[in-house]
C-alpha positions as CSV (number, residue, x, y, z in Angstrom):
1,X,41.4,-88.8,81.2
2,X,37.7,-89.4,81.7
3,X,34.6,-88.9,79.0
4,X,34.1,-85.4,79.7
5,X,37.3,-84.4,79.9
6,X,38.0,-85.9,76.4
7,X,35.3,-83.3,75.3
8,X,35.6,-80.6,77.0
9,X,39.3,-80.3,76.3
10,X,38.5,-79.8,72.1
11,X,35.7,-77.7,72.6
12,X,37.5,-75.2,74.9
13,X,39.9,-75.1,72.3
14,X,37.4,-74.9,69.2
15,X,36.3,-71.8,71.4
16,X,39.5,-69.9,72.0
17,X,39.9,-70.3,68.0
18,X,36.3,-68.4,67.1
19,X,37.0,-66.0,69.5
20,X,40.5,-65.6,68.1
21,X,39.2,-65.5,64.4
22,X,36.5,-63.2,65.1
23,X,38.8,-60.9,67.1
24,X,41.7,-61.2,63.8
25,X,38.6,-60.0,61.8
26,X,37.8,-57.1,63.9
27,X,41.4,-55.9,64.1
28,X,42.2,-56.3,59.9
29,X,38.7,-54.3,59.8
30,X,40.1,-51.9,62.2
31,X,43.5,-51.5,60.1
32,X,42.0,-51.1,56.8
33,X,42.4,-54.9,56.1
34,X,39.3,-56.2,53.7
35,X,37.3,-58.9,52.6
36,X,37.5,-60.2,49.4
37,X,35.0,-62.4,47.6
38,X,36.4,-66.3,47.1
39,X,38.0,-66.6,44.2
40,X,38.7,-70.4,43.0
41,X,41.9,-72.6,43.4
42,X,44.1,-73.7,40.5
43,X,44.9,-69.9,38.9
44,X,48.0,-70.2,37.3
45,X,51.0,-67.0,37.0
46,X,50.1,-64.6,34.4
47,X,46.6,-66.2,33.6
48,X,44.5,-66.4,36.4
49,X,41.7,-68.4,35.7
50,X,41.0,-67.7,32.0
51,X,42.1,-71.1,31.4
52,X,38.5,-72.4,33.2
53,X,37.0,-70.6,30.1
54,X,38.5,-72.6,27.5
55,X,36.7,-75.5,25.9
56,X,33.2,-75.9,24.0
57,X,30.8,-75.6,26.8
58,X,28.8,-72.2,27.3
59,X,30.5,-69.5,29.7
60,X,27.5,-69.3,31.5
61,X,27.4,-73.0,32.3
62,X,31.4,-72.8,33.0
63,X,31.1,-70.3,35.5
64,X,27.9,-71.4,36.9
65,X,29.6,-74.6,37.7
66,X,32.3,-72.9,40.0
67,X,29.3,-71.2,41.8
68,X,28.1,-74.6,43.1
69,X,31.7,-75.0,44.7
70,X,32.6,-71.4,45.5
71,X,28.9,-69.4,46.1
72,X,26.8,-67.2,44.2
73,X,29.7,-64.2,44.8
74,X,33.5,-65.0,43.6
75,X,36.4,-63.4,42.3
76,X,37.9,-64.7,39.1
77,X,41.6,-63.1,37.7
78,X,41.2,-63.2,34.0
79,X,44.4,-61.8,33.2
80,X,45.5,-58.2,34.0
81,X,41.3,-58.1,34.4
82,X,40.0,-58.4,38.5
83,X,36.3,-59.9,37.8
84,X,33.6,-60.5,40.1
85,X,31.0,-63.1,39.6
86,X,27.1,-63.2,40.7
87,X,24.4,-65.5,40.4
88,X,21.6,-64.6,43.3
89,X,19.0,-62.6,43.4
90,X,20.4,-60.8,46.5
91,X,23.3,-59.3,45.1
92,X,22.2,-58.6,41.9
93,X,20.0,-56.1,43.9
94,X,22.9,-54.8,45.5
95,X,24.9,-54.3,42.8
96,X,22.0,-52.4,41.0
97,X,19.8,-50.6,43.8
98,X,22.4,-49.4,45.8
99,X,25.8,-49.5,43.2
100,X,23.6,-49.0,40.2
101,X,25.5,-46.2,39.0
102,X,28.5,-47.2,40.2
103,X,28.7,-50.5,37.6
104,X,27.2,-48.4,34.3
105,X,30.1,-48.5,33.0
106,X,31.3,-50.5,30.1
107,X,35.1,-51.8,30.1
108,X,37.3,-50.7,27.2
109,X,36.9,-53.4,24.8
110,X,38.3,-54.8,21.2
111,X,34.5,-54.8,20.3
112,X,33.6,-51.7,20.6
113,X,37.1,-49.6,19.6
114,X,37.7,-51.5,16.5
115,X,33.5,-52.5,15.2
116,X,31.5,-50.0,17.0
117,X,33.5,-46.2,16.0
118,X,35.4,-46.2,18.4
119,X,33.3,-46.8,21.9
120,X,30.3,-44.5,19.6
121,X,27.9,-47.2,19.8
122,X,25.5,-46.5,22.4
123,X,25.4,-50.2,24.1
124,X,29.2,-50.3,24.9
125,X,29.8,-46.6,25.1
126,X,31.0,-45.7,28.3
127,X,28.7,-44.5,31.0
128,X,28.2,-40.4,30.7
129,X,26.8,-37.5,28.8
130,X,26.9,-39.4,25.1
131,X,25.8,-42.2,26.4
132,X,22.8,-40.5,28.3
133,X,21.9,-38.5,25.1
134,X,22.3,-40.8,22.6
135,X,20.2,-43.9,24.7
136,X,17.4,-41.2,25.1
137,X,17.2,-40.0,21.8
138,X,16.9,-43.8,20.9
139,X,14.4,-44.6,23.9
140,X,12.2,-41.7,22.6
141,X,12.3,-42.3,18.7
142,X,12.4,-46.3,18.8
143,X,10.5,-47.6,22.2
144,X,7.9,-45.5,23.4
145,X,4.1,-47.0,23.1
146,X,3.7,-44.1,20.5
147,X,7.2,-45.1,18.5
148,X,5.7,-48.9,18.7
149,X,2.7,-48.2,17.5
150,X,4.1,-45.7,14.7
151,X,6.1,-49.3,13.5
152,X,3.2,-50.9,13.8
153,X,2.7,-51.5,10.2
154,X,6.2,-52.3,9.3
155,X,5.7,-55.4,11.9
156,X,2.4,-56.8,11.1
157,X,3.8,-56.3,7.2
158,X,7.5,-58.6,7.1
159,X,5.1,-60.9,9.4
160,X,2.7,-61.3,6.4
161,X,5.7,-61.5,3.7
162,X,6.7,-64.5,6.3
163,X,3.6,-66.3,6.7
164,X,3.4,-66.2,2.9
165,X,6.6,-67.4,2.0
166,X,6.5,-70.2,4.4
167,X,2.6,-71.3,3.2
168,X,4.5,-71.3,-0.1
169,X,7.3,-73.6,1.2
170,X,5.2,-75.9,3.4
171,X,3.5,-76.3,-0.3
172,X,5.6,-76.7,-2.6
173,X,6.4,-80.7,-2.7
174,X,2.9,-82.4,-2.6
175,X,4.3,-85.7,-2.3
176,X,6.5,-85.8,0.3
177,X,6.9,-83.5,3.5
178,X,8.7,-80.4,3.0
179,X,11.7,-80.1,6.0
180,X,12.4,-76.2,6.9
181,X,14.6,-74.8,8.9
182,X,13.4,-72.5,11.4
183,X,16.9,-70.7,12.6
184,X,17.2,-68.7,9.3
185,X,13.5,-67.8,8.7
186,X,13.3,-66.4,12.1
187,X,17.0,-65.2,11.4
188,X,15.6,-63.1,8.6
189,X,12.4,-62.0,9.7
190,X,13.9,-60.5,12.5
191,X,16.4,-58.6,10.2
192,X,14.0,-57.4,8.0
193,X,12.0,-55.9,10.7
194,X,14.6,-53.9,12.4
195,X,16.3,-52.8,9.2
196,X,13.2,-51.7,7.9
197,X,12.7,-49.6,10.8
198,X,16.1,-48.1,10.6
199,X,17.0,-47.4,7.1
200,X,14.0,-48.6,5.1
201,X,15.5,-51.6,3.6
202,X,14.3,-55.2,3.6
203,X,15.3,-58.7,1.5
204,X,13.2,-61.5,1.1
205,X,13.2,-64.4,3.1
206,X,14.4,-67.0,0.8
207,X,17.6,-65.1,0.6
208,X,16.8,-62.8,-2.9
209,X,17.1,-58.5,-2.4
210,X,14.7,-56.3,-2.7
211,X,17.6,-54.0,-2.8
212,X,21.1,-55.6,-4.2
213,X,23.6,-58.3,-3.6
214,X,25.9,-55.7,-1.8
215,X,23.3,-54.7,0.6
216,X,22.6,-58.3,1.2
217,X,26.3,-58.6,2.9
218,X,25.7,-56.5,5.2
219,X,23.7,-59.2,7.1
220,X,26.6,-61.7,6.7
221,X,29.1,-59.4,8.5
222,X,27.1,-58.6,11.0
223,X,26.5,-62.0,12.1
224,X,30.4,-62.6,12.1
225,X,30.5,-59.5,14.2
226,X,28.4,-60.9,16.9
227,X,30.2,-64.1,16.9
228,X,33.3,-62.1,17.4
229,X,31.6,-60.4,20.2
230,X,31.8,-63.8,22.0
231,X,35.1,-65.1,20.9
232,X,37.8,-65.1,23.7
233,X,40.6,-62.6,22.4
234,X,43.7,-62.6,24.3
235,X,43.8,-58.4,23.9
236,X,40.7,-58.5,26.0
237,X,42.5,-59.6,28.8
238,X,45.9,-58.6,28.2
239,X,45.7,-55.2,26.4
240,X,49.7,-55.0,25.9
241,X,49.7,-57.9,23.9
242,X,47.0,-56.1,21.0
243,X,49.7,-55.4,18.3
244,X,50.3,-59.0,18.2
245,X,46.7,-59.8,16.9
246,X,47.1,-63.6,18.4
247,X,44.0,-65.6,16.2
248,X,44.0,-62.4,14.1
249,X,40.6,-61.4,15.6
250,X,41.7,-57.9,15.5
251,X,42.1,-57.9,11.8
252,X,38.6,-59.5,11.4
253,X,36.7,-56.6,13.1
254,X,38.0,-54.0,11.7
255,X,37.4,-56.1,8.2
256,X,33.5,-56.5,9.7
257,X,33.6,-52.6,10.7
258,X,34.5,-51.7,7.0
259,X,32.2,-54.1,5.2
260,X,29.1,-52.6,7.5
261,X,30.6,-49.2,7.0
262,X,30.4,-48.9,3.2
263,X,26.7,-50.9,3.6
264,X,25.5,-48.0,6.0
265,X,27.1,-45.3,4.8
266,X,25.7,-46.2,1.5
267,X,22.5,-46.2,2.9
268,X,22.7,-42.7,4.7
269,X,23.8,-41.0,1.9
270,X,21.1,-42.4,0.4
271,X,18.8,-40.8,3.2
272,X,20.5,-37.4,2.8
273,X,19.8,-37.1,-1.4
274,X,16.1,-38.4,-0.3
275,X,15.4,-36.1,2.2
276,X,16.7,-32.9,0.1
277,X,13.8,-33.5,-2.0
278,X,11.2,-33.7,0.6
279,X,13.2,-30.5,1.9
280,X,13.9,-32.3,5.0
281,X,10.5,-32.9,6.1
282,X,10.1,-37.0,5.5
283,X,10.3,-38.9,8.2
284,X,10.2,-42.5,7.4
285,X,12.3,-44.6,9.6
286,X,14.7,-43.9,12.1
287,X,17.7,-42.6,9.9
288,X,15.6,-39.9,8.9
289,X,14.6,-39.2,12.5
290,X,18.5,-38.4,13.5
291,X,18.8,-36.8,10.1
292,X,16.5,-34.4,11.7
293,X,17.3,-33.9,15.0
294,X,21.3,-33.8,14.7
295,X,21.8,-30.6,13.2
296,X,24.2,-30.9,10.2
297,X,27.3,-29.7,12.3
298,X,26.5,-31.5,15.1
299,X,29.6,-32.7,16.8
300,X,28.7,-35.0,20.5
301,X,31.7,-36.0,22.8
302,X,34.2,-36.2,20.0
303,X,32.0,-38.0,17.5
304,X,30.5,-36.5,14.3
305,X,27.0,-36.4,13.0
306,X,27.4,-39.0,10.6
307,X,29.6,-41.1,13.5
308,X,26.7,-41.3,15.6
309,X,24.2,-42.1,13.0
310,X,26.0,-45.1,11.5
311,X,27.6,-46.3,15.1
312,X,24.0,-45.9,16.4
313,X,22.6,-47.9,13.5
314,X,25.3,-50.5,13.8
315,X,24.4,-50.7,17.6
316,X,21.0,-51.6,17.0
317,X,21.3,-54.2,14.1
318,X,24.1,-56.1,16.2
319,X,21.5,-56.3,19.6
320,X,18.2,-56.1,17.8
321,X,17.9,-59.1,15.2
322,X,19.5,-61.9,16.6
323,X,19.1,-62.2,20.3
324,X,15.0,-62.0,19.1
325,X,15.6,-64.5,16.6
326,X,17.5,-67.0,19.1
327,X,14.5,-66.7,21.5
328,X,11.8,-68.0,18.8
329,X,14.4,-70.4,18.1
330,X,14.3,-71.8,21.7
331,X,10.5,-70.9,22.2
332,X,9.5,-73.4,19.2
333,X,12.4,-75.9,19.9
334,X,10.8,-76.3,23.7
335,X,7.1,-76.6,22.0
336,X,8.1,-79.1,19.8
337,X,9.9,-81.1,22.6
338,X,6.7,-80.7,24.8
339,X,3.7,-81.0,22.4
340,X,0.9,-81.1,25.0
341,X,2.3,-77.5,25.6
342,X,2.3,-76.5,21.9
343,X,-1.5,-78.4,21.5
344,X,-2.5,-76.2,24.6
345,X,-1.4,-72.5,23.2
346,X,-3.0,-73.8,19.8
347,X,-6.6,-74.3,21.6
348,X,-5.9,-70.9,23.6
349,X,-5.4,-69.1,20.4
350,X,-8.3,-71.2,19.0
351,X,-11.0,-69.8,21.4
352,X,-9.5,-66.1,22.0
353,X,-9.1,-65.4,18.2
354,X,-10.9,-68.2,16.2
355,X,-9.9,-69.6,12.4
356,X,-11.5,-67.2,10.3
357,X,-9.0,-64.3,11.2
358,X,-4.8,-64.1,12.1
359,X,-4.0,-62.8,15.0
360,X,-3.6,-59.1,15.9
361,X,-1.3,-57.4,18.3
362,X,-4.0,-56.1,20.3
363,X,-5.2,-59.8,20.8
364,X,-1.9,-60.8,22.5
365,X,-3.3,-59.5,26.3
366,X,-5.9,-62.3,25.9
367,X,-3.5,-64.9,25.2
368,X,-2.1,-65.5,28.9
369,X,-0.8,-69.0,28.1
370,X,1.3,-68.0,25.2
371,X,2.8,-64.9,27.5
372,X,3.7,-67.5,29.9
373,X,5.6,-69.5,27.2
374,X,7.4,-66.6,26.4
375,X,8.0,-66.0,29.7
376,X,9.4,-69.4,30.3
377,X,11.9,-69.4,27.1
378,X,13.4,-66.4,28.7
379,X,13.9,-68.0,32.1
380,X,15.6,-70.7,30.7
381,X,17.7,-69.4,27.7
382,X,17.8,-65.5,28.2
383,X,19.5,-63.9,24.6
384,X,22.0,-62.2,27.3
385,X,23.4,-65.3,29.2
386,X,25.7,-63.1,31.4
387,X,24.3,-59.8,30.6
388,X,26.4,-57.1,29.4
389,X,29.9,-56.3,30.7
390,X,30.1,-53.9,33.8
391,X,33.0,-52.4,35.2
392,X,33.3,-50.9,38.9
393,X,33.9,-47.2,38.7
394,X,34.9,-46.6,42.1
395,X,35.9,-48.4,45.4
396,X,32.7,-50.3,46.6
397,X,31.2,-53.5,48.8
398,X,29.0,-56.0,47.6
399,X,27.6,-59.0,50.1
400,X,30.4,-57.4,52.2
401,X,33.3,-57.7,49.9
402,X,35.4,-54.6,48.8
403,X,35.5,-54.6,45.2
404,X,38.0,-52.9,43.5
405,X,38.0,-49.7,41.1
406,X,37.9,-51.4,37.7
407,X,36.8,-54.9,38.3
408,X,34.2,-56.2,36.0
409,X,30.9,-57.3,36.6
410,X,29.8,-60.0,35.7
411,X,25.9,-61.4,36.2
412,X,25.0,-65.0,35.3
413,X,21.3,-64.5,34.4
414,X,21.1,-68.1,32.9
415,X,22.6,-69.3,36.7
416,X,20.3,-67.0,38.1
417,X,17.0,-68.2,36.4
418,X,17.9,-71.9,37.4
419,X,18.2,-71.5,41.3
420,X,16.3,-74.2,43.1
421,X,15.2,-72.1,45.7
422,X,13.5,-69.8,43.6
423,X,12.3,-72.1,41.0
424,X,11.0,-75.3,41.3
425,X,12.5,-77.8,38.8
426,X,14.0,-75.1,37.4
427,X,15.4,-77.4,34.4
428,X,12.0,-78.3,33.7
429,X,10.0,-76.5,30.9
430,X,6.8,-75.3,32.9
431,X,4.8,-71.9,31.5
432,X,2.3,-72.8,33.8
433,X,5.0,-71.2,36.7
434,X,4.1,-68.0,35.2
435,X,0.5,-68.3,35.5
436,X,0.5,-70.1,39.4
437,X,3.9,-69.3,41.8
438,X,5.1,-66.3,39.8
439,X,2.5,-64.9,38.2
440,X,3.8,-61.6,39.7
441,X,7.0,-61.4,38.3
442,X,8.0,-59.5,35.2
443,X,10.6,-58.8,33.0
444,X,10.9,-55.3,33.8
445,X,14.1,-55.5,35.6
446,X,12.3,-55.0,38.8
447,X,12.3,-58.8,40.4
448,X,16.1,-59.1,40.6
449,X,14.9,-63.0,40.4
450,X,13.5,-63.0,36.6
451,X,16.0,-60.3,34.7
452,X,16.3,-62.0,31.0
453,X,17.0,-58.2,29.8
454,X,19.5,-57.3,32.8
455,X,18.6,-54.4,34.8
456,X,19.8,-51.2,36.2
457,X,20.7,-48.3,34.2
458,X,22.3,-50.3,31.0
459,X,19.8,-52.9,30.9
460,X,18.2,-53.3,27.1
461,X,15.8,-50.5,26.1
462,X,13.9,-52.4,23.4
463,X,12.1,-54.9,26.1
464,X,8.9,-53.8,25.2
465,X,9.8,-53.9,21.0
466,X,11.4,-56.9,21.7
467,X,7.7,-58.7,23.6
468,X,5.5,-57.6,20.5
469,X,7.6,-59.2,18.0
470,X,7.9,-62.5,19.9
471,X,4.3,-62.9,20.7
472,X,3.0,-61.9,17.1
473,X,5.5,-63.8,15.1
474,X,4.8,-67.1,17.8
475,X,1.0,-66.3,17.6
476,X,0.9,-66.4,14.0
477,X,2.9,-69.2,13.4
478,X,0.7,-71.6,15.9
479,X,-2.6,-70.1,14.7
480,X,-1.4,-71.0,11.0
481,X,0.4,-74.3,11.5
482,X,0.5,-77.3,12.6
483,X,4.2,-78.0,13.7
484,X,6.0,-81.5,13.6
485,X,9.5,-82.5,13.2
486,X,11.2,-85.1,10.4
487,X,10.5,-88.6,12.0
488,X,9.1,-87.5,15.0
489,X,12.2,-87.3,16.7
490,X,12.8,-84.9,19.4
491,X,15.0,-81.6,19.1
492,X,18.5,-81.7,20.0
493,X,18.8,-79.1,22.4
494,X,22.6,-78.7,22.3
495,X,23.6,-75.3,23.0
496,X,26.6,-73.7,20.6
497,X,29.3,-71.0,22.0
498,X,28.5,-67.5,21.7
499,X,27.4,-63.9,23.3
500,X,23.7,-65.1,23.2
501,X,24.0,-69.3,23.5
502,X,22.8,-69.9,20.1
503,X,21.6,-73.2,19.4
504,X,24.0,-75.8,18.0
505,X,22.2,-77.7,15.4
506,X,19.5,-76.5,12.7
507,X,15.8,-76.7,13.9
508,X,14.0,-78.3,11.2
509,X,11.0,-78.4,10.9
510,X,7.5,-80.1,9.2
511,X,4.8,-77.2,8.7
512,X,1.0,-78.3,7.5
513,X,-1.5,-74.9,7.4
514,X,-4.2,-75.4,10.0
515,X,-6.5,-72.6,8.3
516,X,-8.2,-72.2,5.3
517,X,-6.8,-71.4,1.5
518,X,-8.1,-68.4,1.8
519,X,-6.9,-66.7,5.1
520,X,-3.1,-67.6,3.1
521,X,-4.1,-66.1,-0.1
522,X,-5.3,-63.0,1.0
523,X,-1.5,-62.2,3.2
């Protein structure tokens, strides 16, 4: 057999197979057969894949790993759950442009029958009428410009009670450095704000109540109800297997659900006596607003007036302390690790605001450089790693796949925000991206590229709440202090398991105030 025999032979035959293949697809198309997204080897009977997710490393990292192997669309079988994973820009539009309504909903999950009343909580309610009413009613009351600006006060205030407390700690050992930890004074602030907005309450920083020791707890058992929101329960993915309780994480929520039960109540009964004495017409915080505009019998979708008000509450104090509160963690932690950075947004606030005043909120437009840093923290640690759950109402495609009725969504945002080809060195901390390349890109939910608060119809409503308290409480604590850490060693960046990749170790700290006495005296 001659040379070009030897070749053609194999490629007449590498032929006769495309055409083959492509006519086998055209024919399974033709009898209903479909395609379904690549789901990775090594799932085991009964299973699936859930055993991919054990371990101590993040889920987002996990399953951003088996996108490197398998693509930025694959099918996982978690056990009786179907699940579909993305990570690129191209199908996230897809899944929420053209099957936006088709993935509002929410799975029926542990979290949210046995913490949140019963699927009452407005951020895992399922998609419909309550959900509508109830996220518009918060939208309205909570996140407009003129509810933010109504809040106004209550923000610039726990940020002054902060400042002064921590002036009074950087202080208080004159001989030797004094080492703070960052994780529970943003931890706190962040509390204080939203409960303040909701019910009127705050507690001091340094751990004392304003109020009393029982309304204190209520901040503990919130905290272990977000990190059962990210624990792996078995019941999650086999639902028949609930009355077991395997790791007794059942029993745990519903002890969290009664703890922050008797804590809210408490306080709403406390709303109702208040308001009889005003005659109803004392609006303080946003308690009082649903006191007023859920009539007395109100009864939504099978949940009472005072159902909705505490499972609303409850929503909002599990999504709208500590994801802020991990993002200042991050933000400083990268400043500290890049000083030249943290030196630059010090001059910035320097020659936009000066030293003889603090910052205000209206000076934040003017600080572009600290925006970007922002900016950047989000990119690479958003508070939702894999954005909230989704589940497929109906029968749809996505890249060309058929996905099932009832599969879950699930988005990798952190996967997402690293791809190469949208960002260069995307494990590098660079603000200046936002400010150069993709200055044009915001967190609106609009560049499927850059989505640190999802998108779509369930994407977080408090984007623009969230933005003012992380520029005013990072402005004021680089216009106050100069920022170090004990020995000069760098932070360790280690990232701990959770909904919202906390941070694994403390970030301590070594504060000196930059301005003068005075401008800390007169908080």
């Amino acid at each position: 057999m001659d040379a070009f025999t030897q070749f053609l032979v194999p490629g007449l035959l590498l032929l006769v197979l495309i055409c083959h293949h492509k006519k086998t697809r055209t024919n399974n198309s033709r009898k209903g057969i479909k395609l379904v997204a690549p789901e990775p080897s090594g799932a085991l009977p009964f299973v699936g894949h859930l055993h991919f997710l054990r371990g101590q490393a993040p889920l987002a990292r996990v399953l951003g790993k088996i996108a490197d192997d398998y693509g930025p669309v694959y099918s996982l079988r978690l056990g009786s759950c179907q699940a579909i994973v993305v990570s690129s820009w191209q199908m996230v539009k897809e899944c929420f442009t053209i099957n936006d309504r088709n993935f509002a909903a929410r799975p029926n999950m542990a979290t949210s029958r046995h913490m949140v009343y019963n699927h009452a909580g407005f951020a895992l309610a399922t998609y419909g009428p309550y959900w509508r009413e109830i996220r518009k009613l918060v939208t309205s009351e909570l996140f407009t410009s003129q509810s933010l600006e109504r809040f106004k006060n209550v923000r610039r205030s726990e940020m002054k009670s902060f400042m002064n407390e921590l002036s009074l700690f950087s202080q208080k050992n004159t001989n030797e450095a004094s080492v703070i930890d960052m994780v529970k004074w943003f931890d706190h602030l962040t509390f204080n704000i939203i409960i303040k907005i909701l019910a009127g309450k705050r507690y001091s920083i340094t751990g004392g109540s304003e109020g009393n020791n029982e309304d204190l707890h209520v901040h503990e058992a919130i905290k272990k109800g977000l990190y059962l929101m990210g624990t792996f329960i078995v019941s999650e993915f086999f639902p028949y297997l609930e009355w077991m309780d395997i790791g007794g994480y059942v029993k745990d929520m519903k002890q969290v659900a009664k703890e922050v039960d008797g804590v809210i109540g408490k306080w709403l009964d406390e709303h109702v006596e208040k308001r009889k004495l005003y005659d109803g017409e004392k609006e303080a915080d946003f308690m009082d607003v649903m006191l007023s505009t859920l009539s007395k019998d109100a009864a939504m979708f099978g949940h009472g007036r005072e159902t909705i008000i505490k499972a609303t509450t409850m929503s909002l104090m599990l999504t709208g302390s500590e994801t802020t509160a991990l993002t200042l963690t991050w933000a400083l932690s990268l400043l500290l690790n890049n000083p030249h950075i943290l030196k630059a947004a010090q001059k910035e606030l320097d020659m936009a605001v000066g030293k003889k005043k603090w910052v205000e909120e209206s000076d934040i437009k003017n600080l572009r450089y600290l925006q970007a840093i922002v900016k950047e923290t989000l990119r690479m640690y958003p508070p939702g790693p894999l954005a909230g759950p989704h589940e497929a109402i109906e029968d749809c495609y996505i890249g060309g796949y058929h996905i099932s009725k009832g599969t879950r969504l699930i988005i990798n945002i952190w996967k997402l925000h690293r791809d190469p080809q949208i960002w260069s060195d995307p494990h590098e901390f660079r603000p200046e991206r936002f400010l150069e390349e993709h200055s044009d890109l915001n967190y609106q939910g609009r560049n499927f590229e850059y989505i640190p608060f999802s998108t779509g119809r369930r994407m977080c409503p408090a984007i623009t709440f969230a933005f003012e308290v992380l520029h005013l409480t990072l402005a004021w604590l680089l216009q106050g202090f100069d920022l170090s850490t004990p020995m000069g060693k760098p932070v360790d960046m280690s990232e701990g398991v959770g909904l919202s990749l906390p941070k694994a170790r403390p970030l301590e700290v070594i504060m000196t105030p930059r301005l003068s006495p005075e401008l800390y005296q007169n908080l």
